[in-house]
C-alpha positions in Angstrom: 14.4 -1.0 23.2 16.0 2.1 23.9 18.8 2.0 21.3 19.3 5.3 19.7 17.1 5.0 16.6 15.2 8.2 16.4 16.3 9.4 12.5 17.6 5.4 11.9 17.8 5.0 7.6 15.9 2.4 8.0 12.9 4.0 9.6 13.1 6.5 7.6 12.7 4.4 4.6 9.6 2.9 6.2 8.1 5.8 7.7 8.8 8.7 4.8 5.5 9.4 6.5 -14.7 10.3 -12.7 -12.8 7.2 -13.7 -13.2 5.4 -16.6 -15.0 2.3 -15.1 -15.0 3.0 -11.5 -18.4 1.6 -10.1 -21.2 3.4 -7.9 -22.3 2.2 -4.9 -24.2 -0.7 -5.2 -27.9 0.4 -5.5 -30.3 -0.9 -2.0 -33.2 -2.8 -2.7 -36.3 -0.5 -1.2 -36.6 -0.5 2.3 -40.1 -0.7 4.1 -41.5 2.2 6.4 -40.2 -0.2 9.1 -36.7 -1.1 8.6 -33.5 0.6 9.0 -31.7 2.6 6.2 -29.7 0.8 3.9 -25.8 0.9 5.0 -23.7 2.8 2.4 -19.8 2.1 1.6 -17.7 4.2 3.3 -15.4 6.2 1.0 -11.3 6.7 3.5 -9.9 7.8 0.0 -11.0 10.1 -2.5 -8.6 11.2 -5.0 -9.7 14.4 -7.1 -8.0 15.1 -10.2 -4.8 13.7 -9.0 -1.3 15.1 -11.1 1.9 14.8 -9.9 4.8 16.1 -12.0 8.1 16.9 -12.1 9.1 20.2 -13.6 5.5 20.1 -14.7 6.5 16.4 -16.8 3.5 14.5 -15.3 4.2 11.4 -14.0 0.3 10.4 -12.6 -1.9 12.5 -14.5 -5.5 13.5 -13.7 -6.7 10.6 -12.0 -9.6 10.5 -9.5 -11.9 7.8 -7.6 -12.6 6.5 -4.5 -11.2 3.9 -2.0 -13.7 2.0 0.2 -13.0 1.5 3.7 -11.5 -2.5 3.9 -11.6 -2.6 0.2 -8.2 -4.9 -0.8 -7.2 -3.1 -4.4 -4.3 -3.8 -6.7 -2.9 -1.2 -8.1 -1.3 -2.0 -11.9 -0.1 -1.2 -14.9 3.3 -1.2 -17.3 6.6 -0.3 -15.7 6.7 4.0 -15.3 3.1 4.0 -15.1 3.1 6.0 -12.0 2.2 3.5 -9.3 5.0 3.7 -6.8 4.7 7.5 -6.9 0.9 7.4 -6.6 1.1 5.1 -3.6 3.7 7.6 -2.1 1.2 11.1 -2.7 -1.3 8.8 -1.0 1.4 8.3 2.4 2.3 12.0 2.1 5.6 11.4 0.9 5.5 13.5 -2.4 3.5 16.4 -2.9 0.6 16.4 -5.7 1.1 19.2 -8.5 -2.8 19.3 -9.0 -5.9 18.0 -7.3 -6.2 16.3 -4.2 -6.2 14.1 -1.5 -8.8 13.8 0.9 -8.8 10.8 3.6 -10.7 9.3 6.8 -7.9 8.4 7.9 -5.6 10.2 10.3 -1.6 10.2 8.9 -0.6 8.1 11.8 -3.2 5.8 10.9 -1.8 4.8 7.0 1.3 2.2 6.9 3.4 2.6 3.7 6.1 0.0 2.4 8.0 0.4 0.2 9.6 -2.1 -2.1 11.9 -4.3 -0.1 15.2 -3.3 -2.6 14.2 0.4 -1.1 15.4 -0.5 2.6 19.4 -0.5 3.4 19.8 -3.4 5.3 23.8 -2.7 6.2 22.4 -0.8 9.7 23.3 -3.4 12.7 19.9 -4.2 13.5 17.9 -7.3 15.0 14.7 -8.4 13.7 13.2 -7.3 17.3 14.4 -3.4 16.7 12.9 -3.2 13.2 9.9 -4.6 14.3 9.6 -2.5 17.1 9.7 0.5 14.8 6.2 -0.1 14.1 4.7 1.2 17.5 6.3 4.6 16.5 3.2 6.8 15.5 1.6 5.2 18.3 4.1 6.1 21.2 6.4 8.3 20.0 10.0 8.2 18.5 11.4 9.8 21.9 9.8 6.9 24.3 10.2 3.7 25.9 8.4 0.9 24.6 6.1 -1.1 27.5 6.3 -4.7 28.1 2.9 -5.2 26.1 4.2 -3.0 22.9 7.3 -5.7 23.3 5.3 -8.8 23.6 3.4 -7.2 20.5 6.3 -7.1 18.8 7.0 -11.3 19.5 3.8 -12.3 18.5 4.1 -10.1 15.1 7.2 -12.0 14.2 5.9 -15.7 15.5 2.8 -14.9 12.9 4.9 -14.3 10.4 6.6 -17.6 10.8 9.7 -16.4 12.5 10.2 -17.1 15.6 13.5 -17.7 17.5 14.7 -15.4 14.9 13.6 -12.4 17.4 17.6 -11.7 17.6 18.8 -12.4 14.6 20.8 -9.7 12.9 18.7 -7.8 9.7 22.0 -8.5 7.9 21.7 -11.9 7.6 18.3 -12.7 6.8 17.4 -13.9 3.2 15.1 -11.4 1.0 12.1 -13.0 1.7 12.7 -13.5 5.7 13.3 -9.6 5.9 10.4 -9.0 4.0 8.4 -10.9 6.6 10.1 -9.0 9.2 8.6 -5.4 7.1 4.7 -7.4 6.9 5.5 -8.1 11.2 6.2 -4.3 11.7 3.2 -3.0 9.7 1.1 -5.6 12.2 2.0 -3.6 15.5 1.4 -0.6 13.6 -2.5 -1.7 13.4 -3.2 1.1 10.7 -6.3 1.9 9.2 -5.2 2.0 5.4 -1.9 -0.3 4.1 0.2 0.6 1.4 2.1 -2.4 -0.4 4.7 -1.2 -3.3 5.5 -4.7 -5.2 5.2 -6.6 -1.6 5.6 -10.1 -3.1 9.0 -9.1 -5.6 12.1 -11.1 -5.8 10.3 -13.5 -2.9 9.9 -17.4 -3.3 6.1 -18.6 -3.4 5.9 -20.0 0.2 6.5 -16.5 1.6 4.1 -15.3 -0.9 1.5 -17.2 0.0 2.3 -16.8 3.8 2.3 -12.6 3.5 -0.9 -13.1 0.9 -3.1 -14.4 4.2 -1.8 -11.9 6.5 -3.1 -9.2 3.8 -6.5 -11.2 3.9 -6.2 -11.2 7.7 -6.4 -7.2 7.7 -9.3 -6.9 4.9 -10.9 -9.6 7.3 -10.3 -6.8 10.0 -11.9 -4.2 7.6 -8.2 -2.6 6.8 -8.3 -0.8 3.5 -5.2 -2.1 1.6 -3.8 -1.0 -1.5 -0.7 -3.1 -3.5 0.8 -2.2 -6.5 1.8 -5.6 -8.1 2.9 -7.1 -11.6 1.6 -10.3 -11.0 -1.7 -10.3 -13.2 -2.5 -13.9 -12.3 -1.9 -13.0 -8.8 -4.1 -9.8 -8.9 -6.8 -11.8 -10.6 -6.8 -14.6 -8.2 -6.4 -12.6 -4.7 -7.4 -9.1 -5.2 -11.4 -8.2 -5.8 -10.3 -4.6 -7.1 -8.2 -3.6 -9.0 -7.0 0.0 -10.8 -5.2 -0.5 -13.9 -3.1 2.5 -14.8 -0.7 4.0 -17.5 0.2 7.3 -16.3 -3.4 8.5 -16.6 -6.1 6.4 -15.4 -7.6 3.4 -17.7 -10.0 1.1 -15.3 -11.0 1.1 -11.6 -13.7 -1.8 -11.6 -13.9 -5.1 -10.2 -10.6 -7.1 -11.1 -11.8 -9.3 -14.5 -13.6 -6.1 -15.5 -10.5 -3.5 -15.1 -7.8 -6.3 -16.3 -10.0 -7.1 -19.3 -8.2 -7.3 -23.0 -8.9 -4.1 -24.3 -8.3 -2.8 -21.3 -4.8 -3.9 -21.3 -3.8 -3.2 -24.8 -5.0 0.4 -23.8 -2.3 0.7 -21.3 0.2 -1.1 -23.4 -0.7 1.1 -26.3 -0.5 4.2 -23.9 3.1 3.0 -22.8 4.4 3.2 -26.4 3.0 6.2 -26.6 5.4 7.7 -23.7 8.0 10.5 -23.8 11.2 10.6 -21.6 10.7 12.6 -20.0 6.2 13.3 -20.1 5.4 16.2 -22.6 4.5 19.1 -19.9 0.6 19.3 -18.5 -1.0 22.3 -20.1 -4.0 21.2 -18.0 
């Protein structure tokens, strides 16, 4: 437990710790004298005006809205639309140019992970010490873990269907076994807000399926997750939100409402559209 991994690659990989159709709240139906007030959604995520830009070459550009708290959201959109990097601003891993970020939610309370072909995997590691990683923010880097952060730990990796693997060298796990090892870590973690970038890539459909209900499991909990993901059919069929991006924002809205046809060819036509690199915000 103890093994020297304060600064590990690995961890650091883990740990680099008005829109166009975005909905109001719901309206309440009137209440009489005698009830209680209606109960609001609570907002953990408001982005305003969101740019972030390289050398002023904007790479997300002006986008704002509003996350609800254990709202489950897909975040998609052509390849270069901006999604990993939004999802990083979001985990404090990149600075925004212009706008900003304003959250519920305390840092050591958001989990971020990143896409799987993001995470060197040549460290000499066990599926136990990756795992354990995830009680981190909660104890501290410099400290043992207890025997109840280490049973944590077993059960994470038994839900994910691995068990008796507990030992088994990082190295020699299949692309879809690590990635279950990543979903176990974010578990003991217990975070308030999940980032997912392209969870489900280069994975067969039974681990899909598999990570898809523990992602149900925390909105169950009232987690606020937030996946970017190619997979329209996917999105449609599992995610009840959805923000559909190209850069700049084209549709937060209920999932058949933001992935609607003209929706998409506006994001398609925006993509053609693009410069390499973005012509420089004047905004």
């Amino acid at each position: 437990m103890g093994r020297g991994l304060l600064g590990h690659p690995i961890e650091a990989a883990l740990s680099r710790a008005v829109p166009q159709e975005h909905r109001p709240a719901p309206a309440s139906a009137p209440a009489s004298p005698a009830t209680s007030q209606p109960v609001h959604p609570v907002e953990v995520l408001q982005l305003h005006d969101i740019t972030i830009a390289y050398d002023r070459h904007p790479v997300v550009h002006h986008i704002s809205g509003s996350f609800e708290e254990g709202s489950l959201t897909a975040l998609v959109g052509p390849n270069g639309a901006g999604k990993s990097t939004l999802l990083k601003a979001i985990a404090g891993l990149l600075p925004v140019t212009a706008g900003t970020i304003r959250s519920g939610i305390e840092r050591g309370a958001i989990a971020y992970l990143p896409q799987v072909v993001d995470v060197d995997r040549s460290f000499p590691l066990r599926v136990i010490d990756v795992v354990d990683f995830g009680h981190w923010r909660k104890i501290g880097a410099l400290h043992r873990l207890t025997r109840q952060d280490r049973t944590a730990s077993v059960a994470a990796i038994a839900s994910v269907g691995l068990a008796g693997l507990e030992y088994q060298p990082i190295g020699k796990l299949s692309v879809g076994q690590f990635q279950r090892v990543l979903f176990a870590r974010l578990m003991v973690q217990e975070a308030a807000l999940i980032l997912l970038d392209e969870p489900f890539n280069a994975i067969d459909q039974k681990t899909t399926e598999d990570l898809m209900r523990v992602v149900k499991g925390w909105q169950s909990e009232g987690r606020t997750v937030i996946a970017a993901l190619h997979d329209l059919e996917q999105v449609k069929r599992e995610f009840p939100d959805a923000l559909l991006m190209a850069r700049e924002l084209v549709a937060w809205a209920p999932t058949r409402q933001a992935l609607s046809e003209e929706n998409l060819a506006r994001a398609r036509d925006l993509a053609a559209s693009w410069t390499d690199p973005a012509a420089i915000c004047a905004r």
